[in-house]
Structure formats: C-alpha cells, structure tokens
Wavefront OBJ file of the C-alpha trace (Angstrom):
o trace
v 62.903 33.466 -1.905
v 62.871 37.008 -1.031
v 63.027 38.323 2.118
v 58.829 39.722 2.286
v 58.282 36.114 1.705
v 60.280 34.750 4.200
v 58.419 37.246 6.359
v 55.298 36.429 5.279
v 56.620 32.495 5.526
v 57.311 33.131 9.681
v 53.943 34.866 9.953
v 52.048 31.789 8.870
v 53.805 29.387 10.792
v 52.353 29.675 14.234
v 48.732 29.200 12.616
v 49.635 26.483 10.452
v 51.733 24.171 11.965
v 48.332 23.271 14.264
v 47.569 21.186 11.064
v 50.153 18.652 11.281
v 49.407 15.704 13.160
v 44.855 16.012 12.855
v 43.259 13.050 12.731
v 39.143 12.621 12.414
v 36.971 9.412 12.071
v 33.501 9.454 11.825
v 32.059 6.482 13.821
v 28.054 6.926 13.929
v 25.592 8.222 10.413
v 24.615 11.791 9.598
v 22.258 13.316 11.989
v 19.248 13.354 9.097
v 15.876 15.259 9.427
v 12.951 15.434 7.214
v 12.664 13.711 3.764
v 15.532 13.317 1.616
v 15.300 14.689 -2.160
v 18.600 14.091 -4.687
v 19.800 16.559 -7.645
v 22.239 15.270 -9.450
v 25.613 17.573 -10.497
v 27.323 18.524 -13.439
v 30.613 17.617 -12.234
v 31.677 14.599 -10.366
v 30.397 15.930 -7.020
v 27.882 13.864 -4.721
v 24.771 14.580 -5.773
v 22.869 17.676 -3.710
v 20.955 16.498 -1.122
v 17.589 18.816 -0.646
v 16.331 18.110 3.027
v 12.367 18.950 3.775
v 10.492 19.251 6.431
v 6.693 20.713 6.360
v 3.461 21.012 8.759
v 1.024 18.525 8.883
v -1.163 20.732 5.875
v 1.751 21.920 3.955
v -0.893 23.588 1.869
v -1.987 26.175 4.186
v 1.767 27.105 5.455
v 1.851 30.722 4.223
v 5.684 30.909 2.996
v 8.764 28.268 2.478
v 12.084 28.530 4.144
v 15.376 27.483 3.792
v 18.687 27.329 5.751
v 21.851 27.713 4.505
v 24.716 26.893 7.310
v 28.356 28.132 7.944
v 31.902 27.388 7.009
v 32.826 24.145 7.889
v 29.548 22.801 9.433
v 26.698 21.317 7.898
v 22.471 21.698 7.946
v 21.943 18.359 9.635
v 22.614 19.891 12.950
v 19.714 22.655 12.426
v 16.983 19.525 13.081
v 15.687 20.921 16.164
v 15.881 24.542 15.033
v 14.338 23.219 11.155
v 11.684 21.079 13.305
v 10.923 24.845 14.998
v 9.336 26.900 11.650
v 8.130 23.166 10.050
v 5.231 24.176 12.721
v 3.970 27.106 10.031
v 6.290 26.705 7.199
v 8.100 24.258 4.737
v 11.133 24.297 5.807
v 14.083 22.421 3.724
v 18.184 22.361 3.995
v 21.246 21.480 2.335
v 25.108 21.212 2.226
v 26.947 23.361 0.873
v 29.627 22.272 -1.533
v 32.270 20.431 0.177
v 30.482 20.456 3.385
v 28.201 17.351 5.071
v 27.010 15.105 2.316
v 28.275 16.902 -0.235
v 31.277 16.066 0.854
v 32.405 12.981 -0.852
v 34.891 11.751 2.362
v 31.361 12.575 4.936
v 29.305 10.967 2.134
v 31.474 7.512 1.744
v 31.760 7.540 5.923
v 28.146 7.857 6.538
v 26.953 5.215 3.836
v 29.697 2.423 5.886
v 28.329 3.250 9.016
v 24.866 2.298 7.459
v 26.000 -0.282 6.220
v 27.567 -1.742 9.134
v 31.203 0.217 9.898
v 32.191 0.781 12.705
v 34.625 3.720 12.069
v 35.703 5.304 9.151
v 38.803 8.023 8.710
v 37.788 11.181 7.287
v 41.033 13.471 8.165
v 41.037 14.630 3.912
v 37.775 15.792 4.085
v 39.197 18.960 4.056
v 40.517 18.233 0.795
v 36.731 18.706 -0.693
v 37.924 22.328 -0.488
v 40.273 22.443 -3.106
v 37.892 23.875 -6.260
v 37.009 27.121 -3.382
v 39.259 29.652 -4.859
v 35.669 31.499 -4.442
v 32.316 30.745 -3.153
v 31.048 30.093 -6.939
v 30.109 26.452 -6.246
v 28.322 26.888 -3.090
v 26.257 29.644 -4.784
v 25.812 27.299 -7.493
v 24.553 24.802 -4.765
v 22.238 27.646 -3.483
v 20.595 28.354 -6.823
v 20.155 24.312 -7.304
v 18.459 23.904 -4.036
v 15.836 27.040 -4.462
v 14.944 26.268 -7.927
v 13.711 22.518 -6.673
v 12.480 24.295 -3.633
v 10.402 27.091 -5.287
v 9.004 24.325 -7.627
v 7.881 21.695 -4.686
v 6.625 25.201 -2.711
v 4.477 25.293 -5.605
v 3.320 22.023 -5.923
v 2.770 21.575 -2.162
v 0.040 24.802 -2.103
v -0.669 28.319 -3.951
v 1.788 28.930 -6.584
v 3.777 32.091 -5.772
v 4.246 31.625 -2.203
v 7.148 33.815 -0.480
v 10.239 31.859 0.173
v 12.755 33.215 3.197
v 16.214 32.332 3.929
v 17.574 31.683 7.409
v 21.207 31.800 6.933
v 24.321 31.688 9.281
v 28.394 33.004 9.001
v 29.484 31.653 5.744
v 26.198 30.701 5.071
v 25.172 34.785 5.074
v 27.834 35.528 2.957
v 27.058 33.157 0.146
v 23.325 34.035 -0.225
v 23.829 37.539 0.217
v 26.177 37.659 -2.667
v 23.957 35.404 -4.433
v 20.998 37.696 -3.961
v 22.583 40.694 -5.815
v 23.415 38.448 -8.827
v 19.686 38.894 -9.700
v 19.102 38.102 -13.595
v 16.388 39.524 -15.497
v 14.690 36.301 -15.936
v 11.140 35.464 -15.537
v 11.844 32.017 -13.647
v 14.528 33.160 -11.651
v 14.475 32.162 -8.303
v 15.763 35.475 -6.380
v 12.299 36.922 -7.137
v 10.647 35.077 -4.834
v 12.897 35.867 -1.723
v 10.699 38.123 0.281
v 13.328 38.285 3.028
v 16.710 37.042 4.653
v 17.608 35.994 8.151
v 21.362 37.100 8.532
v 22.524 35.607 12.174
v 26.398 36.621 12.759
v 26.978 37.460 8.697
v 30.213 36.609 7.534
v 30.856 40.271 6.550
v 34.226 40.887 7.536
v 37.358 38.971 8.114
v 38.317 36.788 11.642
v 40.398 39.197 14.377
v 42.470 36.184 16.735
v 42.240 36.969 20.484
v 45.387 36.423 22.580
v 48.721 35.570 21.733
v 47.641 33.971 18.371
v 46.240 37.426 17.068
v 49.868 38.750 17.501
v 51.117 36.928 14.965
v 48.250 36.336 13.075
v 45.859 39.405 13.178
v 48.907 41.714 11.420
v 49.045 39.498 8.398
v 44.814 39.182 8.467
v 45.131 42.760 8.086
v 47.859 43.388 5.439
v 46.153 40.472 3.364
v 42.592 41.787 3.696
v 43.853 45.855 2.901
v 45.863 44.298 0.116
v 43.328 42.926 -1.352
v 40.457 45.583 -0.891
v 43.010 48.157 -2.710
v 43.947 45.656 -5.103
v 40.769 45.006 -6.660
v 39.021 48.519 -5.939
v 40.410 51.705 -6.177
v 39.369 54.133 -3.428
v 38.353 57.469 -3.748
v 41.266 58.643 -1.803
v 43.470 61.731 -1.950
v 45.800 60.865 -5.026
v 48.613 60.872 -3.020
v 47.658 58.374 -0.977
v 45.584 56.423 -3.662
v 48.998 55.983 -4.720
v 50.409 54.319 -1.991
v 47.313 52.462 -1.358
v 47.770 50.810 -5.053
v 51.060 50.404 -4.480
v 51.527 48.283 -1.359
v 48.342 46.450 -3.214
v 49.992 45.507 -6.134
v 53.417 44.736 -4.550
v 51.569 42.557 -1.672
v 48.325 40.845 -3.178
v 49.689 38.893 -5.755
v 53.178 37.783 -3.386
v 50.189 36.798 -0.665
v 47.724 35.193 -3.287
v 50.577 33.278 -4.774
v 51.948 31.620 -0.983
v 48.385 30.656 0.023
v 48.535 28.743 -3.512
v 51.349 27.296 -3.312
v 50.989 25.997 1.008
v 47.495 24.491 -0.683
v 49.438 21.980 -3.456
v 49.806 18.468 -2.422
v 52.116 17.572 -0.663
v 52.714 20.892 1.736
v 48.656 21.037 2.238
v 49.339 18.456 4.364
v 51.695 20.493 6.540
v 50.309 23.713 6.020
v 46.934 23.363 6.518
v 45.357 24.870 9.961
v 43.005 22.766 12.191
v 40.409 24.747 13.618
v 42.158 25.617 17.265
v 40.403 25.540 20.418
v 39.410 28.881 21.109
v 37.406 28.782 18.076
v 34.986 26.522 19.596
v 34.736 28.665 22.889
v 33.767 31.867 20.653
v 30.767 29.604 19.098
v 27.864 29.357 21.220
v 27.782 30.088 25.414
v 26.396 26.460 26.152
v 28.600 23.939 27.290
v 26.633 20.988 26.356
v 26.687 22.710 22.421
v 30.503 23.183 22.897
v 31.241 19.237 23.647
v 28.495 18.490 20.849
v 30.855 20.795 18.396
v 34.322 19.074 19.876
v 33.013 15.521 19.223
v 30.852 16.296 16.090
v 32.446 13.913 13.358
v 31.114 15.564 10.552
v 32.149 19.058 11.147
v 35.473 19.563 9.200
v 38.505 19.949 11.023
v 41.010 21.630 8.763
v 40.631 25.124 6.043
v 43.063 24.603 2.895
v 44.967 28.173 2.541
v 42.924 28.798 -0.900
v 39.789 28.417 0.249
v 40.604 30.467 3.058
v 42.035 33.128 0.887
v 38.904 32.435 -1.370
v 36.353 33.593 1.277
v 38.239 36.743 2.002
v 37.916 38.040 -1.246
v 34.397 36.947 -1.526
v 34.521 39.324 1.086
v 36.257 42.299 -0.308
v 33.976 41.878 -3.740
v 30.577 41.828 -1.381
v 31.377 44.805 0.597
v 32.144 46.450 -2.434
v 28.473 46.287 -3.788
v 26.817 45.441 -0.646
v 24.590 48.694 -0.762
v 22.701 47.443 -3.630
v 21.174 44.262 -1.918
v 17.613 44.619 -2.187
v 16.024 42.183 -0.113
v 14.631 43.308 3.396
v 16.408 41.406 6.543
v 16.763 40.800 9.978
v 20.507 40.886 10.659
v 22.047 39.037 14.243
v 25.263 39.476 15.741
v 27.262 40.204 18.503
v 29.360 42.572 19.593
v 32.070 41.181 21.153
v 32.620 37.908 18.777
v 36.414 37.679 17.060
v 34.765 35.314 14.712
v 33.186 37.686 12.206
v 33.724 40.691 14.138
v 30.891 43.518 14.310
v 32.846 45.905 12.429
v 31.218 44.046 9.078
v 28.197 44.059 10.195
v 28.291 47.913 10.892
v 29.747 48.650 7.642
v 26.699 46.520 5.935
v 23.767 47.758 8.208
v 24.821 51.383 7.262
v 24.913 50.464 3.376
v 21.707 49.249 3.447
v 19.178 49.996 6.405
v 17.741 52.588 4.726
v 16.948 50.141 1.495
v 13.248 48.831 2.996
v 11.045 49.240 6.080
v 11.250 45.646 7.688
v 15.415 46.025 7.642
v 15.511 44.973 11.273
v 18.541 44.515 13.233
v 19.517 43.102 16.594
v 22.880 43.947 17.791
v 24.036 42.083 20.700
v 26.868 44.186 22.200
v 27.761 42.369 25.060
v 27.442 38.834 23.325
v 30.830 36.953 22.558
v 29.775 33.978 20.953
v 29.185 33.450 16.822
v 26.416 30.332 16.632
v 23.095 32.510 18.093
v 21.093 29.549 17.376
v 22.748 27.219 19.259
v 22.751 29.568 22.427
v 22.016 28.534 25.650
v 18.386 28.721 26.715
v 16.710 30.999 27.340
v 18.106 33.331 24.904
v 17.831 30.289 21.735
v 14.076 29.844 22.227
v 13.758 34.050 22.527
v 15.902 34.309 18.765
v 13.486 31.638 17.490
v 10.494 33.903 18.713
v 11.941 37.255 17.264
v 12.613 35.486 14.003
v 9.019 34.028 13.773
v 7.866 37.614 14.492
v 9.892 38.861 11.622
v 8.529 36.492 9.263
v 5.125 37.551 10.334
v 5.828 41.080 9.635
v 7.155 40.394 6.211
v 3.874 38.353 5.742
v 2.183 40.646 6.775
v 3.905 43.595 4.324
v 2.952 41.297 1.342
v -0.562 41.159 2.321
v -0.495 45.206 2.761
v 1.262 45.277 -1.014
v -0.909 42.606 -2.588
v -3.725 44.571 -1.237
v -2.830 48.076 -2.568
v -1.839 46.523 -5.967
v -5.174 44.786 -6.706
l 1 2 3 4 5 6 7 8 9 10 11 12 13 14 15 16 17 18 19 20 21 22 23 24 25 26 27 28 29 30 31 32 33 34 35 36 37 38 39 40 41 42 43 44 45 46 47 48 49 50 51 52 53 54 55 56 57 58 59 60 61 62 63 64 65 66 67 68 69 70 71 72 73 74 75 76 77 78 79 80 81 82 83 84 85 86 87 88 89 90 91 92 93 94 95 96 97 98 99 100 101 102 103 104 105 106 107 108 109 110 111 112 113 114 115 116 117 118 119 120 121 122 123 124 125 126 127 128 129 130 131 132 133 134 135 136 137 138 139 140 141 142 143 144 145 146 147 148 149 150 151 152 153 154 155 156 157 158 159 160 161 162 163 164 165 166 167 168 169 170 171 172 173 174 175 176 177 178 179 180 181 182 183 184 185 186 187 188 189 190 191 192 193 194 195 196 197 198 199 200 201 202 203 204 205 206 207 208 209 210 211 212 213 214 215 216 217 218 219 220 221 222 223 224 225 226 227 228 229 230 231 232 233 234 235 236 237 238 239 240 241 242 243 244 245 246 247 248 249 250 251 252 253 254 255 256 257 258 259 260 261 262 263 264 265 266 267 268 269 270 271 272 273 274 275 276 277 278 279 280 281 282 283 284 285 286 287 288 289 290 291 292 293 294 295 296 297 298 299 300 301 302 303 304 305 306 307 308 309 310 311 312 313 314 315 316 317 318 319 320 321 322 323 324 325 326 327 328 329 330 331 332 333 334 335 336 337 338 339 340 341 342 343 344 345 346 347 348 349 350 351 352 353 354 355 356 357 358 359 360 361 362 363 364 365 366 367 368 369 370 371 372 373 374 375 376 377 378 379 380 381 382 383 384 385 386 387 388 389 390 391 392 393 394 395 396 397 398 399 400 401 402 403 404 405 406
C-alpha cells in the first residue's frame, strides 16, 4: 500500500468507524398517504410505488405536482406537507431507488408489521445502495413516476395540464439533472414541467462542523477538486491547468478506487458511516421534528462509500452544465447549513437566474438548518404560502403565453 493511501486510509477512519456496531429495527408500518398505484421494474427491484393524493374535483385542479425527497429519507413523511397543495392540485410521491418502499429490507419490514410482526431488523438496508455508483436509477425512478403521472393528470381533467416538481437535497439534485437530459421526443415527459421547487438543492458537497470537519472536510475537498479537474478541464492558465490535471489524475482514480474497495462485502460492514448526530441537529430547528427523525425507522441509517462517492460526482457533472437548465424555479436554502452548503447554491443561481422571469430565489442567510419544510412553525406554514404563490405565478405566466400564442 503506498504511503498517499495509507494517508488517505487515516483520513477516513474517524468518519467511518461510526458504522461499526448500528443496529435499526423497524417496529410499526410505513407512514402511507393517498392512494397507492404499482409499476413494476425491469430489474429485480420492488416494484415503484406512485403515491396520489387530489382535491375533492380533481378535474378542475389547474396543474399536478410531485415530490421527490432527499438522500436517505423517504416521501411518506411529506403527508402533511402533500395533504397541503392536494387542496388545489394532484399531488403524488414516490421513493426513490433504494429508499422507503423501494427498498426491499423497508419493503419486507413493513409488509410483517402488517401482517402481524412485531419488530423486524433492517440494519442492511443500507445495502439497497450498492447499484448507486451514480444517480442513474433514481432518475430512472423519476422518469417512471412522471410518465404514469402525466398520463393519470390527463385522465383525471384537461389533457396538457402543467405538472411542477417540489423537490428537496438529493431529491433537487436528481431532477435537476434529469431535467437537462431533455430528448427530442414528442411524449417526453420533461415538456410538461412548467416549473421546479428547489428547497436546500444538493448542489455542492457536505462541509463537517467541529472537530469532525478537521479530519474530514480536507479529504471532502481534495476528493471533490480531484474530481472536478479530473473529468473537466478548466480554462486555466496552462501552467496551472497543468498542475490542476495532474494532482487530478494522480488522486481521482487512487480515491475512486478506496471508496470501492471500503464498499465490498465484507469491509462495508466496517467501513460504512452511520449518519452522526450532528447531522440531525443541522436538519430542521424543531425539536419535536428532530426526535421524529432520531426514532424514524424507515429513514436509513448508514451511506455505502460508493454511493457516497456516486453523488459527488453527480455533482461535479451537474455543475458542469448547470447553466443550461431551462425550467423556471424557486430555489430555498440557507445560509448557514454545513449540509449542502450555500456556496452551490450561489454558483447555480448565478448560472441560471437570468434563464426566465419567474427564477425566484429565497436565500435564508441566517438559517442553519437543511429540511425547510419540516421547520418549526411559523416559518413551515409561511414556505408553504410562498410556494403556493409561486405556483400561482407560473399559472398565471402560462395563461399570459397561451393567451399571446392563440
């Protein structure tokens, strides 16, 4: 082993070794909302679970929504906030890949509770995460669950209704990048996005507070720079172009290869971090939301190292083309929040502000917590009005083009 691995080795430990003795057990079913619809997969996943929720005359609800969660959580905790726009709009949800029920350790739990269980262990649920060396399958998942949506939308009133997405974290990430894959195809469903609720975007990479981010926040750096420079040449000076490619080449690859090799069986089960304490206290600025998160049985635990690595360079590929995205939003976040710092939210909202007139953005610099929707009130219910009010407004845009092009 050389001695930048052995380096790198030490770095990790501290974060890692968290991992070791986690233990989970699910003990009470899924928190469901709203009617239950099931695709079936390709692969031997569960089958995708399309939750939907509408007003009492779905027909005269103006556009359909859907919400795509975070890393690590799942949709059936957004009943209250889904129950919220199901006043004016159909609203409908899903798992992402590896996440809630689409999770085949949450799945098997919740159906023996049903059945009559008591408790079931679900400490491998983490495991789900092996096929994320990228965010292909959750977008995938994404493209599943808007096609059937787009189609009911149809069904349920006037064909060619606007559909919005209310995403979160990971969640922002994985329909952004969806969003610019845009295919010239008549029944794709990007075209019908009209606009995109981005609430603390996972746009740039975690920065540890305290002690932790002394060991940790110098190899989050080296790995994300690495990787950046790796896969995209800058338009630096040559000189330094040069040394930028350089410590790419000679560090990516070593990095990319140890995060592969802590994820094989066997030293996953060492090496794999539990989510540590102060990770929960960064999330929302309600106590009663915080002990909901600590004792939430179906929010996963543990990241494997390659899906961890995975979502960086989703990252590093996004920011790279992130200028292009054409769909008006209203981007969240906060200021002060180590979770997906503000620094990639910056970067983004300079990209792309200029792209359409309803780009809104509300930038909450003294806020230090990630989950805006699961704020403390009175601030929640005050997101939930400025969101309805930006829906309006990008109703009310489509009525001003549809007008002008008839």
């Amino acid at each position: 082993m050389s001695r930048s691995t052995v380096v790198l080795f030490l770095l990790l430990m501290p974060a890692m070794l968290s991992g070791c003795a986690h233990r989970q057990s699910v003990r009470e079913p899924y928190p469901r909302w709203g009617q239950e619809i099931q695709m079936a997969r390709t692969d031997e996943a569960p089958p995708l679970i399309l939750r939907w929720l509408q007003p009492p005359d779905p027909a005269q609800a103006p556009a359909c929504l859907l919400i795509v969660h975070g890393m690590n959580e799942y949709v059936g905790r957004y009943g209250q906030i889904a129950r919220h726009f199901a006043r004016r709009f159909v609203v409908a949800g899903f798992d992402l890949y590896a996440h809630g029920l689409s999770n085949p350790v949450l799945l098997a739990a919740d159906q023996a509770i049903r059945a009559g269980a008591t408790a079931r262990d679900v400490s491998d649920a983490y495991l789900a995460q092996v096929p994320l060396s990228d965010l292909a399958p959750m977008r995938r998942d994404l493209d599943r669950a808007l096609r059937r949506l787009v189609g009911m939308c149809d069904q349920k009133g006037s064909a060619g209704r606007p559909v919005f997405i209310l995403s979160h974290s990971l969640g922002s990430l994985v329909a952004a990048s969806y969003l610019l894959e845009q295919k010239n195809e008549a029944n794709d469903p990007r075209r019908r996005i009209q606009g995109i609720v981005l609430l603390g975007p996972g746009f740039s990479v975690p920065r540890l507070p305290g002690w932790r981010g002394w060991f940790a926040n110098p190899l989050i750096d080296l790995s994300f720079y690495a990787e950046h420079h790796f896969l995209y040449p800058g338009a630096e000076p040559l000189p330094q172009r040069m040394l930028n490619r350089t410590v790419a080449y000679a560090t990516a690859p070593l990095l990319n290869g140890l995060f592969e090799i802590l994820s094989w069986p066997g030293l996953r089960q060492v090496f794999t971090p539990s989510t540590p304490d102060w990770v929960v206290d960064y999330l929302t600025d309600s106590e009663a939301e915080r002990a909901r998160h600590r004792a939430d049985p179906y929010i996963i635990r543990r990241s494997l190292l390659r899906y961890v690595k995975g979502v960086e360079k989703e990252i590093v590929r996004f920011r790279h083309r992130m200028g292009a995205l054409p769909t008006p939003y209203f981007l969240v976040y906060s200021g002060r929040e180590p979770i997906t710092p503000a620094w990639g939210s910056h970067d983004f909202i300079a990209a792309t502000q200029h792209k359409h007139r309803d780009n809104r953005v509300l930038a909450l610099a003294e806020f230090d917590h990630h989950e805006h929707l699961f704020s403390a009130p009175p601030f929640r219910n005050e997101l939930l009005d400025r969101i309805d009010r930006w829906l309006e407004q990008r109703l009310s845009s489509l009525a001003r083009e549809g007008s002008r092009s008839r």
